[in-house]
N, C-alpha and C positions, 0 to 999 in steps of 0.2 A: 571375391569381395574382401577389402583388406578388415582389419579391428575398427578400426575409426570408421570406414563407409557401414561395419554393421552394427556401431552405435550409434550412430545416425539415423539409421534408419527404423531402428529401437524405438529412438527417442520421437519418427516422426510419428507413429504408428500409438504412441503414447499420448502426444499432446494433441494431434492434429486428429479427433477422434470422429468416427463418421456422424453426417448429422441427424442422422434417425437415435443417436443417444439425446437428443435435444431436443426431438420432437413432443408433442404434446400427447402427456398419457393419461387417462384420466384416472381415477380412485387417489385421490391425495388426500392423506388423513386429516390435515391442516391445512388453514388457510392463515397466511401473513395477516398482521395485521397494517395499516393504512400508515404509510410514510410520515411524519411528525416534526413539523418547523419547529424548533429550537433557539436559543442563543445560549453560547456559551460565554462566561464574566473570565476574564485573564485577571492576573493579578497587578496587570497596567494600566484598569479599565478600560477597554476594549472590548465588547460585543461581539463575537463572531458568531454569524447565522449560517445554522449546519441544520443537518435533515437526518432523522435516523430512521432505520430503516428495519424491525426488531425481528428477529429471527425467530424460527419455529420450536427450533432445537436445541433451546432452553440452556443452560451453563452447557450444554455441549457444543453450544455455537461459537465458529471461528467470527473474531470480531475483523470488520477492511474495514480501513479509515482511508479515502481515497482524496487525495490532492493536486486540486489541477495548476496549470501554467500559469504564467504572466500575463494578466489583462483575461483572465479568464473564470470563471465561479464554478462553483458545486454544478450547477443545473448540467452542466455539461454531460456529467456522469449520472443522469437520472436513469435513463434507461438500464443501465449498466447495472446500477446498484439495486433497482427492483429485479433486474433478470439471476443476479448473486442473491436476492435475499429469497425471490419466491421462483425457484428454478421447475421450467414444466414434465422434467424427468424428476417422481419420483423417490432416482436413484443416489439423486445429485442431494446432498445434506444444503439446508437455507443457510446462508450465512446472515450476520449480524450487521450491516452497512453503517456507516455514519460517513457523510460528506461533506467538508467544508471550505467555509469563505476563509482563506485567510485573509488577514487584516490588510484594510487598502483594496479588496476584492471586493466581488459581489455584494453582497449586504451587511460588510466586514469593515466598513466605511467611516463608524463614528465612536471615537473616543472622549472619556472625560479627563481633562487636565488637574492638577490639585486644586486649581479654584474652585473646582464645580462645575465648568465651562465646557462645552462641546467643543470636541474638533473635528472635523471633517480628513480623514485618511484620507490620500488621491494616490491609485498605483504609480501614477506618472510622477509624482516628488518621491518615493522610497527610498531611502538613505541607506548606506548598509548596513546601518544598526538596527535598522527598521526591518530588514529580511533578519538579521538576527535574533530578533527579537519575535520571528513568527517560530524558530524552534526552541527560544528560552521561555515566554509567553503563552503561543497558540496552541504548540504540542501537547504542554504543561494542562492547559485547561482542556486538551481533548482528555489527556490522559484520566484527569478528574473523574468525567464523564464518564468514561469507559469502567472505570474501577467501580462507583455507583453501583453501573450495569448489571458487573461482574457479582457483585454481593446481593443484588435482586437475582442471581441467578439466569440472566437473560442472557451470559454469554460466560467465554473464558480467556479474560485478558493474557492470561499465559500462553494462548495458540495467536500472539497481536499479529496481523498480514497490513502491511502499508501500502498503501500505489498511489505512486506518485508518478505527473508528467511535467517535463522539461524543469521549471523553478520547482514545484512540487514533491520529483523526486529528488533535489538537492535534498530537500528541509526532509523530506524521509528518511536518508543515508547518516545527513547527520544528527536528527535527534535518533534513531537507532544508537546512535556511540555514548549519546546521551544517556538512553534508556540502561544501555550496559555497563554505565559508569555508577549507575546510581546505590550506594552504599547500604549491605544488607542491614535490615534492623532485627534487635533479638525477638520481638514479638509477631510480624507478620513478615510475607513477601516483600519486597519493593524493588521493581525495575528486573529486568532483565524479561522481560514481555515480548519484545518483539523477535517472532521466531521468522519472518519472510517478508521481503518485500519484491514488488514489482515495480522495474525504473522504468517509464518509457523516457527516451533522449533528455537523460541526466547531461547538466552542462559544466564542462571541467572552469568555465571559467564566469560563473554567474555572481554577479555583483551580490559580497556580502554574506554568501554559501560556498566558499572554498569548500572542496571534497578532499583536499590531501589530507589532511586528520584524521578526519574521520575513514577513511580507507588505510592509515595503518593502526589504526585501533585492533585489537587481537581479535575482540568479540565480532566485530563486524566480517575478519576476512575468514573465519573462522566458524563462528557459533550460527550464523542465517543461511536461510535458503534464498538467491537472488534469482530473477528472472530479470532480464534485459535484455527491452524490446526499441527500435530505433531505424530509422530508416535510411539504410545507405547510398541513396543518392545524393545524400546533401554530404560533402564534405567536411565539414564542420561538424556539423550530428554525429556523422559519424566517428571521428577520430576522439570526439570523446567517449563516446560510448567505449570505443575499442581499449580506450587508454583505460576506464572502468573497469572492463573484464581484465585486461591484463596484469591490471590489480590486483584483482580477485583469484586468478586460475590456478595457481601457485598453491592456496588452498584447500582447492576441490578437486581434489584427481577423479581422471575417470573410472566409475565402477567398475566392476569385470562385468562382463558381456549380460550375463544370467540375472546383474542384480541392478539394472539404470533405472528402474521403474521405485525401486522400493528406498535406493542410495545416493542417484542423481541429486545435487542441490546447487546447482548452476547453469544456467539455462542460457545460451546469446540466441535472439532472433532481431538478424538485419532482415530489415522487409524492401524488395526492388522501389522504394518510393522516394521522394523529394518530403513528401508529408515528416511531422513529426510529433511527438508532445503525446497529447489525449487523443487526439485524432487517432493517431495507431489503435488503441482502445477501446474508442466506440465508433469506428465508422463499420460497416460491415463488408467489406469488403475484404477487410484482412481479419474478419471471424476470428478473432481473440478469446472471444468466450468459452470455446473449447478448452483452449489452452490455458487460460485462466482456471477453470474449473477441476482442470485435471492436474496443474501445480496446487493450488490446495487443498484441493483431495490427499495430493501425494505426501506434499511436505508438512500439512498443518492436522489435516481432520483423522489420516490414519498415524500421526504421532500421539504419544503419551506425554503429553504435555498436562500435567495435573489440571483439572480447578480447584484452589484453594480462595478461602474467604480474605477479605484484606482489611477490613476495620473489626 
């Protein structure tokens, strides 16, 4: 077996974890508490309705902010985000969920113009300033949010974990460039939060989220841990995805043998499907969950990613 088949095979043994880790154990000290409809206010008036999801594990909780596709809403990721925030191993730390509509989505629908006047957002008219404006706007106002969180102690925006599918993880990749642009101040933190994301079938060529920028940003090719998940039977799916990692690899060299577990921070998984997007994510068929679990275990919750207070 060459270096590369037994990093492979490392890594399968790593994320692809058997499922009696996931089965149901009982003695759990805590119980979650109940999912919590929200609106978040942008600074364009804008409403986006998101669902938090609050973790057990108090300022030691990794915050995911999960964003789904094109013509598609939060609800998608329900399942997903209860099974991250109240996991039935135990072993597995709760994370912190918040899920959103971006704007023009799900209940993400209705704006006030300067007269006072409603507008009604329609996915189907989205301009590209209008996807722009879901990482200058909608990020901005999760971020709010989280930072809140962060000083009630309910979590630590400094371990921030993104997942994003298909439009979703554009607006992840590039407010990440965003988050690591943002200029230190002399009294508290500010920005450099996001330490991981997870893309499924990021699109190289998605109206009004160009990825070229923000993929030669330093901090992006550089300072995060990615996972990239995408399904190779579509042609298209896949050649951006691949043109993503080939971005990225340059990088992230491989650990040596003894240390993929603890060093790995680039992950590609093409799946044998035609599917793409969220689907990869929450169908169970391609049990993600595992592998989900065990990348932020690895990259976020066993790092030393301070909590520091921010107001």
């Amino acid at each position: 077996m060459n270096l590369l088949h037994k990093v492979l095979a490392i890594a399968c043994v790593f994320f692809f974890a058997p499922d009696h880790l996931f089965a149901q154990s009982p003695g759990r000290a805590l119980r979650a508490a109940p999912p919590v409809e929200i609106f978040l206010p942008t600074k364009d008036n804008v409403r986006l309705a998101a669902t938090y999801y609050q973790s057990t594990a108090g300022r030691d909780a990794v915050p995911i902010v999960m964003l789904h596709d094109y013509k598609e809403g939060r609800t998608i990721y329900n399942n997903l985000a209860l099974a991250l925030q109240s996991p039935t191993d135990p072993r597995i730390k709760s994370h912190a969920v918040l899920t959103v509509d971006l704007r023009g989505h799900g209940g993400s629908t209705m704006a006030v113009d300067q007269t006072g006047q409603s507008l009604e957002i329609d996915a189907a008219k989205l301009r590209p300033v209008d996807y722009e404006d879901m990482v200058r706007f909608d990020m901005e106002a999760v971020r709010r949010f989280l930072v809140e969180r962060n000083d009630l102690q309910e979590l630590n925006v400094n371990k921030l974990c993104l997942v994003g599918a298909g439009m979703g993880a554009n607006v992840a990749l590039i407010w990440s460039a965003v988050d690591w642009d943002a200029p230190p101040l002399a009294q508290r933190k500010q920005g450099q939060d996001v330490k991981a994301l997870v893309l499924a079938s990021p699109s190289w060529k998605q109206k009004g989220l160009p990825l070229v920028a923000a993929l030669k940003h330093p901090d992006v090719q550089k300072m995060l841990s990615i996972m990239l998940v995408y399904g190779s039977q579509d042609a298209k799916a896949k050649q951006s995805a691949e043109t993503v990692y080939k971005n990225l690899e340059r990088y992230h060299p491989e650990p040596p043998i003894d240390r993929v577990r603890e060093m790995k921070d680039l992950f590609d998984y093409p799946l044998p499907t035609k599917l793409q997007g969220s689907k990869l994510l929450v169908d169970r068929q391609f049990n993600m969950l595992p592998n989900l679990d065990n990348f932020i275990k690895a990259r976020l919750v066993d790092q030393s990613f301070e909590w520091v207070q921010r107001k």
